[in-house]
KEDREN-46804 format. One record per residue (C-alpha): residue number from 1; y, x, z negated. Coordinates in steps of 0.1 Angstrom, whole numbers, plus 5000, padded with zeros to 4 digits. Last residue first. Example, Ala and Ser with C-alpha at 12.3 -4.5 7.8 and 13.67 -1.06 7.14 Angstrom:
<sites>
<pos = 2, y = 4989, x = 5137, z = 4929>
<pos = 1, y = 4955, x = 5123, z = 4922>
</sites>
This chain:
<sites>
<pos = 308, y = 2246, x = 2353, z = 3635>
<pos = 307, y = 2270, x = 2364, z = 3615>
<pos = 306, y = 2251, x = 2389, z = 3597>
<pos = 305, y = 2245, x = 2402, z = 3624>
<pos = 304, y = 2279, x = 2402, z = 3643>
<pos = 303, y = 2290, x = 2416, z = 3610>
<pos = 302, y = 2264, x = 2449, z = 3613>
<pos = 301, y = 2274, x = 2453, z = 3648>
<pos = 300, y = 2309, x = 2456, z = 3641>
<pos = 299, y = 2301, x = 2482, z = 3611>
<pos = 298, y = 2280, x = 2502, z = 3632>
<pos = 297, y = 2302, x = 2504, z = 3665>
<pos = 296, y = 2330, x = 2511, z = 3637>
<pos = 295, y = 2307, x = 2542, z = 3624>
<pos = 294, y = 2303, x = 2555, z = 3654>
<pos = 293, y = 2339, x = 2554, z = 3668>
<pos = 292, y = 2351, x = 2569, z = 3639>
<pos = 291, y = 2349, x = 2608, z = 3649>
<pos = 290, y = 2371, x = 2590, z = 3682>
<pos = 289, y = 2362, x = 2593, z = 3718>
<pos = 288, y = 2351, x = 2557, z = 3719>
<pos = 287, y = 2336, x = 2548, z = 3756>
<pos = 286, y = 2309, x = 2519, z = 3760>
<pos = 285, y = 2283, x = 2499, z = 3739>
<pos = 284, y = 2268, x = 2466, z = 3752>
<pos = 283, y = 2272, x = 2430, z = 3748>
<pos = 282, y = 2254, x = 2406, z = 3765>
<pos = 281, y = 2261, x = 2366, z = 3766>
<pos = 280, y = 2241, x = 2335, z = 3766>
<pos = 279, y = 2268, x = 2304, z = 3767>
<pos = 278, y = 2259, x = 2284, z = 3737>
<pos = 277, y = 2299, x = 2273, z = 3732>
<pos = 276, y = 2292, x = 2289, z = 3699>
<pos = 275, y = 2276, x = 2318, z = 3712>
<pos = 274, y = 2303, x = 2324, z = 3738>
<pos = 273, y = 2339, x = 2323, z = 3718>
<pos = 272, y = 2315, x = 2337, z = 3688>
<pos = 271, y = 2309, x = 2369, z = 3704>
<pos = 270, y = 2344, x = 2378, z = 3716>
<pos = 269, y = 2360, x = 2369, z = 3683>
<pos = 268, y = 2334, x = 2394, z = 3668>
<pos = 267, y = 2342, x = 2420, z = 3687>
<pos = 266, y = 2381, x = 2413, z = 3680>
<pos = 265, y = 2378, x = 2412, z = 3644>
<pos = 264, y = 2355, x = 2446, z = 3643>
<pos = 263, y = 2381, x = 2463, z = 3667>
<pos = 262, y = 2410, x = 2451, z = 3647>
<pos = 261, y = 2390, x = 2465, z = 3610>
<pos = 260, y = 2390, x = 2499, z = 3629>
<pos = 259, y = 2430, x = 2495, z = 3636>
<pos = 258, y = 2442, x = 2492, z = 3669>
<pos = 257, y = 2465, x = 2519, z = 3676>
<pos = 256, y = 2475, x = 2528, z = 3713>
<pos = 255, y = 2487, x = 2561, z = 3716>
<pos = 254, y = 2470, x = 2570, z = 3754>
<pos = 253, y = 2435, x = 2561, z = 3746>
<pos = 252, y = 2420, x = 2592, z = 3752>
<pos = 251, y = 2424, x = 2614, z = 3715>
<pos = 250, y = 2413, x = 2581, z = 3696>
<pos = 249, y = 2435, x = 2583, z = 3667>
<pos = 248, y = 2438, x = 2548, z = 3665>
<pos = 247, y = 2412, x = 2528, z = 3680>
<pos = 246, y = 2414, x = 2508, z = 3713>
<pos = 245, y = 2384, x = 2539, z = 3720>
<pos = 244, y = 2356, x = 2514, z = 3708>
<pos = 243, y = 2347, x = 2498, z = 3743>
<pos = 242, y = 2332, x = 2467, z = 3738>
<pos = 241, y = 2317, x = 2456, z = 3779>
<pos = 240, y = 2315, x = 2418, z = 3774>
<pos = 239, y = 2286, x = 2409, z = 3801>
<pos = 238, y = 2288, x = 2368, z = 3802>
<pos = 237, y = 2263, x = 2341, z = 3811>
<pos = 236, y = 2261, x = 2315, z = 3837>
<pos = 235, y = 2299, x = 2311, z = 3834>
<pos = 234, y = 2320, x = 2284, z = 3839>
<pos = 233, y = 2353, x = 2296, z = 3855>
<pos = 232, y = 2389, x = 2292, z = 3853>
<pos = 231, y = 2391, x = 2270, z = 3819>
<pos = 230, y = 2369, x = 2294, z = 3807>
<pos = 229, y = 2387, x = 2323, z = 3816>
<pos = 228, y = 2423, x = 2309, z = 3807>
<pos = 227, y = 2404, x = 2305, z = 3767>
<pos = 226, y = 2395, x = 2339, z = 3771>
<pos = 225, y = 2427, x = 2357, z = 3782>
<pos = 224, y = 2440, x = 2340, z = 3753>
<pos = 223, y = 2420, x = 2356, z = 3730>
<pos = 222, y = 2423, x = 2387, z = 3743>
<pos = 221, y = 2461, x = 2389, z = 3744>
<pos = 220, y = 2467, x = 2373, z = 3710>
<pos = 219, y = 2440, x = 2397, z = 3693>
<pos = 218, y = 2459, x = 2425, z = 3710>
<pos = 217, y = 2492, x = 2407, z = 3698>
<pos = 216, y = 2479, x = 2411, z = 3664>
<pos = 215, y = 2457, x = 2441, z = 3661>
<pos = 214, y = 2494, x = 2462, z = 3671>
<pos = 213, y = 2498, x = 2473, z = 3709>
<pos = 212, y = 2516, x = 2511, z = 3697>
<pos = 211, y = 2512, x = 2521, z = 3736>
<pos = 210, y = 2506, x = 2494, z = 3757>
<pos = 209, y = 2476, x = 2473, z = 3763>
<pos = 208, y = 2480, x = 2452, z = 3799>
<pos = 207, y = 2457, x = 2426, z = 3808>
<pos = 206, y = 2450, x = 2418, z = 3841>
<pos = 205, y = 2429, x = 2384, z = 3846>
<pos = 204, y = 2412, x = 2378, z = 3876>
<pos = 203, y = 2402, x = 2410, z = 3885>
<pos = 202, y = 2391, x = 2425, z = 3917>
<pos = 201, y = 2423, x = 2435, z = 3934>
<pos = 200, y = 2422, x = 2462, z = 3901>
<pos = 199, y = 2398, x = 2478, z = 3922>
<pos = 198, y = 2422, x = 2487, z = 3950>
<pos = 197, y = 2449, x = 2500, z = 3928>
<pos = 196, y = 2424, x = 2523, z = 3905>
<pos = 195, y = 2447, x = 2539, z = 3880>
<pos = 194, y = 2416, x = 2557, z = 3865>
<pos = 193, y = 2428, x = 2571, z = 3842>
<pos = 192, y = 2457, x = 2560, z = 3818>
<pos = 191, y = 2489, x = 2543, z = 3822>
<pos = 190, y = 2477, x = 2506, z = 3825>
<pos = 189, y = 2462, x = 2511, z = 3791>
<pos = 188, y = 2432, x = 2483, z = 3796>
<pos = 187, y = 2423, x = 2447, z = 3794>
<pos = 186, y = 2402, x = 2432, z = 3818>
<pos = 185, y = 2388, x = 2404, z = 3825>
<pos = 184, y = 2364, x = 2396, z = 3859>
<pos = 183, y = 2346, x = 2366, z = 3871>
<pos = 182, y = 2317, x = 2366, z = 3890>
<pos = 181, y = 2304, x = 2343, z = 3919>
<pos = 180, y = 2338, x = 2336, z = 3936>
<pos = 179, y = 2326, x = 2353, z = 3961>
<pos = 178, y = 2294, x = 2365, z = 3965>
<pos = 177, y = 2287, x = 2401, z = 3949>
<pos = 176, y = 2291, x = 2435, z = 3964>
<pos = 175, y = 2329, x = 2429, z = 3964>
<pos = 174, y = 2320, x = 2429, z = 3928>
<pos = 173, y = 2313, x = 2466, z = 3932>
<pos = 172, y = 2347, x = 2479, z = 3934>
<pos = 171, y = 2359, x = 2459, z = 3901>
<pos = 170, y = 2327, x = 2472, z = 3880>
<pos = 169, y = 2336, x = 2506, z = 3885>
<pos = 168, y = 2369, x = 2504, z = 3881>
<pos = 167, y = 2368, x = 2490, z = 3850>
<pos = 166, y = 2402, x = 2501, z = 3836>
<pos = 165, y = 2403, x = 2523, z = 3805>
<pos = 164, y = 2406, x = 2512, z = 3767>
<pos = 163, y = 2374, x = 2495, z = 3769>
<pos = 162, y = 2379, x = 2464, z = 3771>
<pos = 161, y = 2359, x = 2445, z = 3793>
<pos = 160, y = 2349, x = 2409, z = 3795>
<pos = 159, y = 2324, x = 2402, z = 3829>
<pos = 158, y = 2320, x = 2366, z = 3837>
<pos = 157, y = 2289, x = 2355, z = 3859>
<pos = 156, y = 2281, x = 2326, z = 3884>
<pos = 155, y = 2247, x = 2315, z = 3902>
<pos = 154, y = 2222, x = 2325, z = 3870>
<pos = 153, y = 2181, x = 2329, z = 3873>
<pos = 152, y = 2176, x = 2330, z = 3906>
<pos = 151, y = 2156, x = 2361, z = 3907>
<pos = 150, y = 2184, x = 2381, z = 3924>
<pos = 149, y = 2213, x = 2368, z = 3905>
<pos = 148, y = 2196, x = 2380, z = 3872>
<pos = 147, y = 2192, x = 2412, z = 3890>
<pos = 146, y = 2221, x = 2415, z = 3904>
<pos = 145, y = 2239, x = 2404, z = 3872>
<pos = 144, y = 2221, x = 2433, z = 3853>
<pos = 143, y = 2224, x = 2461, z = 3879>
<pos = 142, y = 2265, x = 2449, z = 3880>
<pos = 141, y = 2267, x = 2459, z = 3847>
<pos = 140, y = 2245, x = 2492, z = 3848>
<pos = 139, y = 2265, x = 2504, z = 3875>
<pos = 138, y = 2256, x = 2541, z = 3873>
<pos = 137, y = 2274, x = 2576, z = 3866>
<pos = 136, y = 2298, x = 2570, z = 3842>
<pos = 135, y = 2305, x = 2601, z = 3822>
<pos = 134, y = 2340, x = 2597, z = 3832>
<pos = 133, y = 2331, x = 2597, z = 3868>
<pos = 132, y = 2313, x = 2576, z = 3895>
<pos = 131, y = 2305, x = 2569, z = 3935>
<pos = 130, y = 2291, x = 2553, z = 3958>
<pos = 129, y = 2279, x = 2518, z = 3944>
<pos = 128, y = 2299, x = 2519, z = 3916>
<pos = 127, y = 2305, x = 2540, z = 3887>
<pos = 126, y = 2333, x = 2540, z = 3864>
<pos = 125, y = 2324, x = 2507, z = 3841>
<pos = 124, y = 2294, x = 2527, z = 3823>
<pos = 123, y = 2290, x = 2501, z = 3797>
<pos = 122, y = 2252, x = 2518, z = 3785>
<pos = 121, y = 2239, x = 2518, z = 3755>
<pos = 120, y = 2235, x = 2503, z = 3719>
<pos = 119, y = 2223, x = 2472, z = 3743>
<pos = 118, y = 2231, x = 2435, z = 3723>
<pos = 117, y = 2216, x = 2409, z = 3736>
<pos = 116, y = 2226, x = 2371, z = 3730>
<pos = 115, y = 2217, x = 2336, z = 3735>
<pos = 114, y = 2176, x = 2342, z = 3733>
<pos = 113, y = 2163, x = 2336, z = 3762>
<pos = 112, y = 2194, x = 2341, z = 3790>
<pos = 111, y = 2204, x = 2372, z = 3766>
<pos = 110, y = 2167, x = 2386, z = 3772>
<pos = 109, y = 2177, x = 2387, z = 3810>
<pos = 108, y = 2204, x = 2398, z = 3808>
<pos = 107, y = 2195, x = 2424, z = 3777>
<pos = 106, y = 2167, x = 2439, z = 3800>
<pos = 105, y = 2193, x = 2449, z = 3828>
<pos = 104, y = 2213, x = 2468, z = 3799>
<pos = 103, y = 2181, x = 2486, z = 3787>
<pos = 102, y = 2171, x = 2496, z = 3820>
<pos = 101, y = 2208, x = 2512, z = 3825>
<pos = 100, y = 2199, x = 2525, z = 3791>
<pos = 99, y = 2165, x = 2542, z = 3800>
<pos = 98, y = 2189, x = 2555, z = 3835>
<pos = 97, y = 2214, x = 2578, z = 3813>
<pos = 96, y = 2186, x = 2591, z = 3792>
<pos = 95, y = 2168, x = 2599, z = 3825>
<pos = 94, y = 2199, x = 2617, z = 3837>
<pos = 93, y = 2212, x = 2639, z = 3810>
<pos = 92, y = 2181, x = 2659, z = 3797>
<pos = 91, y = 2151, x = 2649, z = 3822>
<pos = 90, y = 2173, x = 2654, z = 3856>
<pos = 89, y = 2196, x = 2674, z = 3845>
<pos = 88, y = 2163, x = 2696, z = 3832>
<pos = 87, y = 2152, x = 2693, z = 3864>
<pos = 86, y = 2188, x = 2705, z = 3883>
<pos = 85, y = 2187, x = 2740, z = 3868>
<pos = 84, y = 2218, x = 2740, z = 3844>
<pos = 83, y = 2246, x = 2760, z = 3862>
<pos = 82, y = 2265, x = 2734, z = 3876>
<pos = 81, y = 2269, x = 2715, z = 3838>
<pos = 80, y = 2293, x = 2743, z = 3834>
<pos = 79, y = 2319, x = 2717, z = 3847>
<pos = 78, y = 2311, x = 2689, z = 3825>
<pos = 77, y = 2333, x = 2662, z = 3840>
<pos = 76, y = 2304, x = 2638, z = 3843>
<pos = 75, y = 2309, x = 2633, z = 3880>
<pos = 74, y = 2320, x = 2667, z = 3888>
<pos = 73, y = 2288, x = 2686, z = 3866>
<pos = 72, y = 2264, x = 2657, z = 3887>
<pos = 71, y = 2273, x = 2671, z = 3920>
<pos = 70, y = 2275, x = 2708, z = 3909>
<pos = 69, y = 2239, x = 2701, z = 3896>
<pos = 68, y = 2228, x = 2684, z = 3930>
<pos = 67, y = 2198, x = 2661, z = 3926>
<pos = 66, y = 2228, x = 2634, z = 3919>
<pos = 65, y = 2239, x = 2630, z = 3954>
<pos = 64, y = 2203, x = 2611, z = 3962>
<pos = 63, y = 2218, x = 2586, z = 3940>
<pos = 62, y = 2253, x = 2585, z = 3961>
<pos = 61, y = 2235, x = 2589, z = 3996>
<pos = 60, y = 2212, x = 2558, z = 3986>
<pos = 59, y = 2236, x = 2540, z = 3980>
<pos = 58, y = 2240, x = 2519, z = 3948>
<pos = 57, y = 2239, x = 2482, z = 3938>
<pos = 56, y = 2205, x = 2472, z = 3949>
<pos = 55, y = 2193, x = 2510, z = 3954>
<pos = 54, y = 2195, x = 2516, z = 3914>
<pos = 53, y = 2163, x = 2493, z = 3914>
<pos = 52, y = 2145, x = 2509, z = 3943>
<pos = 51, y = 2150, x = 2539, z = 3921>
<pos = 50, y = 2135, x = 2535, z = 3893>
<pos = 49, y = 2159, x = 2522, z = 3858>
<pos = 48, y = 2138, x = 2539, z = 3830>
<pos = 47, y = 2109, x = 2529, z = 3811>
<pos = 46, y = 2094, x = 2514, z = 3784>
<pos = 45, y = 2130, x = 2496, z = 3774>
<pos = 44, y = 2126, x = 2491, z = 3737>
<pos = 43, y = 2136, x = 2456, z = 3721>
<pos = 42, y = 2144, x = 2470, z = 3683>
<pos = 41, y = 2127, x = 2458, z = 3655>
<pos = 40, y = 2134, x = 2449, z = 3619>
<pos = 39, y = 2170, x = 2450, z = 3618>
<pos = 38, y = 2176, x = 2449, z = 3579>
<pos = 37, y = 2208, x = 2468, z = 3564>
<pos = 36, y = 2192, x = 2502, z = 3570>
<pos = 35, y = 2177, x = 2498, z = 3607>
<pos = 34, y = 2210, x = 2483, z = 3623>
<pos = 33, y = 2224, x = 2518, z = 3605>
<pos = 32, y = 2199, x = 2538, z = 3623>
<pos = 31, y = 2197, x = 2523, z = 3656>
<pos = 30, y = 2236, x = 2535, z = 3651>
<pos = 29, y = 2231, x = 2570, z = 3645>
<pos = 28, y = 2208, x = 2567, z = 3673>
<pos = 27, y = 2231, x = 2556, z = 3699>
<pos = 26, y = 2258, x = 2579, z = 3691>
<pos = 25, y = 2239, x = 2612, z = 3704>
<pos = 24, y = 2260, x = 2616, z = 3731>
<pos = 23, y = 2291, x = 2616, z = 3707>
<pos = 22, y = 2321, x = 2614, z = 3729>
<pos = 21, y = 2341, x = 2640, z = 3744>
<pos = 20, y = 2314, x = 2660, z = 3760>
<pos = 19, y = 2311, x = 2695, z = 3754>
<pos = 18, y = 2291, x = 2689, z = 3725>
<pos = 17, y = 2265, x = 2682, z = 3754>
<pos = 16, y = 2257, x = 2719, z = 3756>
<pos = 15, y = 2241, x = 2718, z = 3722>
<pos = 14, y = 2202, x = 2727, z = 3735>
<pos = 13, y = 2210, x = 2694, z = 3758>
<pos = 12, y = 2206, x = 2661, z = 3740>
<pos = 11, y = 2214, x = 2631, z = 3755>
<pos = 10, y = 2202, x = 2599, z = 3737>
<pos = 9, y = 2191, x = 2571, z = 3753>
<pos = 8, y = 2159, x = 2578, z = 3754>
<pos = 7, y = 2151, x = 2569, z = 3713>
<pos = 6, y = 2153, x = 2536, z = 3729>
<pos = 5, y = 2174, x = 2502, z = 3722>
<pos = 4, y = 2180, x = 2466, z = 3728>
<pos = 3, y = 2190, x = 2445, z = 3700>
<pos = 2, y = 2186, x = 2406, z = 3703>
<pos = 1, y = 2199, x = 2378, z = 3688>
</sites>
């Protein structure tokens, strides 16, 4: 096992980023903890995502978009982002944003070595090729498969994701991908943003979270959804994107209320499905808009670990 992480990652913006809805600063706080209970050493991304990288799932319109603050204020719904000078954007929001698309294009292939690589970044399952949102503003999934696809190193991938809001992201730019080459779960509050019809044309497995879903049938769902996957499909490797806003109280998830020890069961039910069937598998860190969010990512991580 594998932890990938940078300083980078986090976003700091002389306090405007408290804006956000989520910590920006997560990342660190949960280096830290990995640190405290015996993580030794961190794999460190030594440099962000370029642009000829970006370019193999993105256009070069919608990257080229971004040297517009008012451009990058819409997509990260920060309006009064429009009136920051685009370089410090650039060096402030955007860079960290890119160091953990790196990171999450590292962890395939580090995954493939090792079995498993966890990134304390990225999951940014709005963006696509053209366009993003939700402080999603590129396709660090689909980055990672591309590249592992791209060096011949896999044929077929499964992406897992369930964050509490549909992957619309991800779905759009499959189409990107070969047919039949990657395989797509998602489980999501069917209510909430973004409501994407045409992406949802991309999964295989739709999985609806309701409002009051108890840690029981959510468990149910997921682990079935699994065991139909892999009777489906035999992944190369798998990209499990582990949102933490399934949590109650979380101010975005539209009432659902999976408790904090739920979202630790149901990380590590994810995990051992793959490791013990030794299918390499990534996991990285997406939305949670809850003041809990942190410190479940931490304790999840921590039993996954231990596991492990």
């Amino acid at each position: 096992m594998a932890f990938i992480y940078s300083p980078n990652y986090n976003v700091k913006l002389y306090g405007l980023e408290k804006i956000c809805p989520f910590d920006t600063c997560k990342y660190e706080k949960v280096a830290a903890h990995l640190t405290s209970i015996g993580v030794k050493s961190f794999v460190v991304p030594s440099r962000e995502v370029s642009k000829e990288e970006l370019l193999e799932i993105h256009t070069e319109e919608y990257i080229d978009s971004m040297k517009k603050s008012s451009a990058v204020a819409s997509l990260c719904e920060m309006f009064p982002l429009k009136f920051v000078p685009n370089y410090l954007i650039q060096k402030l929001i955007l860079s960290p944003m890119r160091y953990q698309v790196s990171g999450t294009i590292i962890a395939g292939e580090v995954a493939l070595e090792k079995g498993c690589a966890i990134n304390l970044g990225g999951g940014m399952h709005h963006a696509s090729s053209n366009d993003g949102g939700g402080w999603c503003l590129f396709s660090d999934i689909p980055l990672s498969i591309k590249n592992l696809m791209k060096k011949g190193l896999i044929g077929k991938a499964m992406v897992i994701d369930l964050d509490i809001h549909q992957g619309n992201g991800i779905e759009r730019d499959l189409t990107l991908f070969k047919k039949n080459s990657v395989y797509m779960i998602d489980a999501y509050n069917h209510d909430l943003y973004p409501q994407d019809k045409k992406a949802k044309k991309s999964i295989n497995i739709d999985i609806k979270v309701y409002e009051n879903t108890t840690d029981k049938d959510y468990m149910k769902s997921v682990k079935d959804a699994m065991e139909k996957g892999l009777i489906e499909f035999d992944p190369d490797i798998v990209f499990y994107n582990a949102g933490t806003d399934i949590l109650k109280g979380d101010p975005l998830n539209g009432g659902v209320v999976i408790s904090p020890q739920g979202v630790i069961e149901r990380d590590m039910l994810v995990m051992s499905t793959f490791m013990t069937r030794k299918i390499p598998i990534v996991m990285v860190v997406s939305g949670g808009y809850s003041n809990k969010s942190v410190q479940v990512i931490s304790e999840s991580l921590e039993q996954i670990y231990k596991l492990f």
